[in-house]
N, C-alpha and C positions, 0 to 999 in steps of 0.2 A: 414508452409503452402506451398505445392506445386502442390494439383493438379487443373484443371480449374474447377470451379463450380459455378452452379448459386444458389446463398440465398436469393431468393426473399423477404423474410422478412426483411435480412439485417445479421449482427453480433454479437456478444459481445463477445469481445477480452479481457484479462487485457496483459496489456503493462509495460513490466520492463525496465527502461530507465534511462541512464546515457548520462548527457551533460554537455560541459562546464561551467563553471563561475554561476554556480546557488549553491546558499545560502545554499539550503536545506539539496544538496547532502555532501556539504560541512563539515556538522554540525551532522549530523547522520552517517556522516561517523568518524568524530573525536570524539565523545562522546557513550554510548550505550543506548542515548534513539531516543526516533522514533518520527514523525510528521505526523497528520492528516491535511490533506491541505480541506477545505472546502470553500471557497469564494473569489472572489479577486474582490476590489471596486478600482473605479478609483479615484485618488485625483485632487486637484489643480495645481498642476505641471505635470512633464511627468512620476510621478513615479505612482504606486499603491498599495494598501494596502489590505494586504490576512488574512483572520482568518485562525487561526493554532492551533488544539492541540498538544501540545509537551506532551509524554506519556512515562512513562519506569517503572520499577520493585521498586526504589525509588526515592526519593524525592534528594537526593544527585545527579544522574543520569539527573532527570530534570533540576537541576540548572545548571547545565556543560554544557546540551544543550542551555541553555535560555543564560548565559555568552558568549557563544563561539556563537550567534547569533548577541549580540548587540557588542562583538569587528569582526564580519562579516567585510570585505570592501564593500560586495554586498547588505548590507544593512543598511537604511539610520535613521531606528528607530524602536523599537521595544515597544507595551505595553502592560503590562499583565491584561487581564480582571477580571480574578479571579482563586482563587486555587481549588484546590479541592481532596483531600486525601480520597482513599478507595472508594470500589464502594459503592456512593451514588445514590441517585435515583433506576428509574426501570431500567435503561439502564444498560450494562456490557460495561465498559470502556476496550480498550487495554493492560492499565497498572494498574498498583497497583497505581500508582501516574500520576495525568494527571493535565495540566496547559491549559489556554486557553488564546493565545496570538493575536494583529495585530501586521502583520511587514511588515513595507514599504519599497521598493526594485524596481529597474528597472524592467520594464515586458522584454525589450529586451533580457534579461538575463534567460528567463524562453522557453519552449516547449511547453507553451499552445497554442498560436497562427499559432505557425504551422500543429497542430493536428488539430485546426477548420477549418482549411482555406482548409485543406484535407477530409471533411468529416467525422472525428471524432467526436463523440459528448459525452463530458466526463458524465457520469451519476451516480456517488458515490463520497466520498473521495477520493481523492488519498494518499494511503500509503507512507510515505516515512522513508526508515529504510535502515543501514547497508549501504549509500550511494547510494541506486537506491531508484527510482517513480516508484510505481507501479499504473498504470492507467487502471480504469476501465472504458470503454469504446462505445460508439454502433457505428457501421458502416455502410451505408445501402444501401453497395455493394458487390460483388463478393469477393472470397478469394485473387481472382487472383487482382482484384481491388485497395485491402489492402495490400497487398505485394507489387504493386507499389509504393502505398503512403507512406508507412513506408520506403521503399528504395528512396526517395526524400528527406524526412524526415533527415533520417541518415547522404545523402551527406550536406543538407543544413546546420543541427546542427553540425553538428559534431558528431552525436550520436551514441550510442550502444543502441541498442533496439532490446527487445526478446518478444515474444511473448508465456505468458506463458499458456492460456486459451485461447480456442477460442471452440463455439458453434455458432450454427445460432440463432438467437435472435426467433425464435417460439420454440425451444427446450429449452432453458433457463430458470432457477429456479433464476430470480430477488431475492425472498427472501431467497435463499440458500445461493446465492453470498454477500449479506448484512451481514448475520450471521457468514459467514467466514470472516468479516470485524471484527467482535466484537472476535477474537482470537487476544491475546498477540503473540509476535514471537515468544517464546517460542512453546506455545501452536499449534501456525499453523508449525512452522519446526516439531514438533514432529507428528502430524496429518498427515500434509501431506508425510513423509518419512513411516509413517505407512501404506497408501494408497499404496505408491508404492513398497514396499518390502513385498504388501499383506498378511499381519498380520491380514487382517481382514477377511482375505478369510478361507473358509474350504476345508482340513485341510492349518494350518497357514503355510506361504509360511518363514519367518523366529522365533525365539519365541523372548520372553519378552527380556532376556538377551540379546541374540544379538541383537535387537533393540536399547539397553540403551548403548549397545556399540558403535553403531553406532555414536549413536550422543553423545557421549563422557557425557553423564552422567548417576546418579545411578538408580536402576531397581527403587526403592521406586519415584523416582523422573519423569521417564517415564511414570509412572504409572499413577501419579498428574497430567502432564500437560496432556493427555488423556482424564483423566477423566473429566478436567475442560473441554475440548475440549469438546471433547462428549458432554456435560449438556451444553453448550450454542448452539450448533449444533441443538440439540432435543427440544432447548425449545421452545414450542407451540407461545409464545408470545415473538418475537425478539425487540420488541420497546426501 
């Protein structure tokens, strides 16, 4: 973000963000499944308690993460509400395998409170995979506004934080940004490396092959997580 502009409407940013001493980054960085951070309730003492789905490719994958969550120092309990194997229901889950946890944990320790207290107002899930949070966001100021905030943000946490979306919130496809929630990382690295090496452009800016080399796996395989991309991308009913 650098030039001055007014967004009367406001923003919607997603925020990929690395800080200290938080649990989340901790445990998707040591294991290869991901976390859905969806709510955080306060308890009886000074700690609080977040629903989490833990999500990855298997069911081996999830428990590495759910293990290496409750031996955490940054966390004080964790419990699993239920399992849930393959996509059931209407919805398209992240993973092939998804767990749905509370885990109780310092908020001190967290970067939510300093994105509210700046005008941030988180409006999805937050992603967390590969060791960063990805926050999806509304702002409902200036660009030049938000690049304050986030440069207070960085000195106060200690943070790395990139900004990886950003539109004015009357230009924004809410239900497009939802639907790219419901892609595996598989699926979204391969999507979005296709976007930007305009594979989808005509004529194709690289082909099939070099694309699957890119991303270091087989053509048949590039092909899959596309397609799957694609078909949740298109589908009329995201719920």
């Amino acid at each position: 973000m650098s030039e001055s502009q007014t967004d009367d409407g406001g923003l919607q940013l997603t925020l990929s963000i690395w800080h200290p001493k938080c649990w989340t980054l901790e445990v998707t960085d040591e294991t290869a499944a991901g976390l859905l951070a969806h709510g955080v309730y306060n308890t009886k003492n000074q700690n609080v308690k977040g629903l989490f789905t833990a999500y990855a490719d298997s069911i081996t994958d999830v428990d590495e993460l759910i293990e290496a969550t409750r031996e955490s120092d940054l966390t004080e309990s964790v419990l699993e509400l239920r399992e849930r194997h393959g996509a059931t229901g209407t919805g398209s889950p992240p993973g092939n395998t998804t767990r749905e946890l509370f885990v109780e944990y310092d908020p001190d320790n967290t970067i939510s409170d300093s994105l509210l207290s700046r005008g941030f107002i988180h409006n999805d899930p937050v992603r967390v995979r590969h060791g960063r949070e990805h926050w999806p966001v509304f702002f409902p100021g200036t660009r030049d506004e938000a690049e304050t905030a986030i440069a207070e943000i960085r000195e106060e946490k200690d943070a790395d934080i990139e900004v990886t979306r950003i539109t004015s919130a009357g230009g924004s496809n809410p239900q497009q940004l939802r639907r790219m929630d419901r892609l595996s990382d598989s699926q979204r690295e391969a999507f979005e490396l296709a976007r930007q090496e305009d594979y989808y452009a005509w004529p194709r800016g690289i082909s099939t092959r070099e694309l699957a080399s890119e991303l270091g796996v087989s053509k048949t395989t590039l092909l899959e997580h596309l397609r799957k991309a694609e078909a949740k991308l298109l589908d009329p009913d995201p719920r």
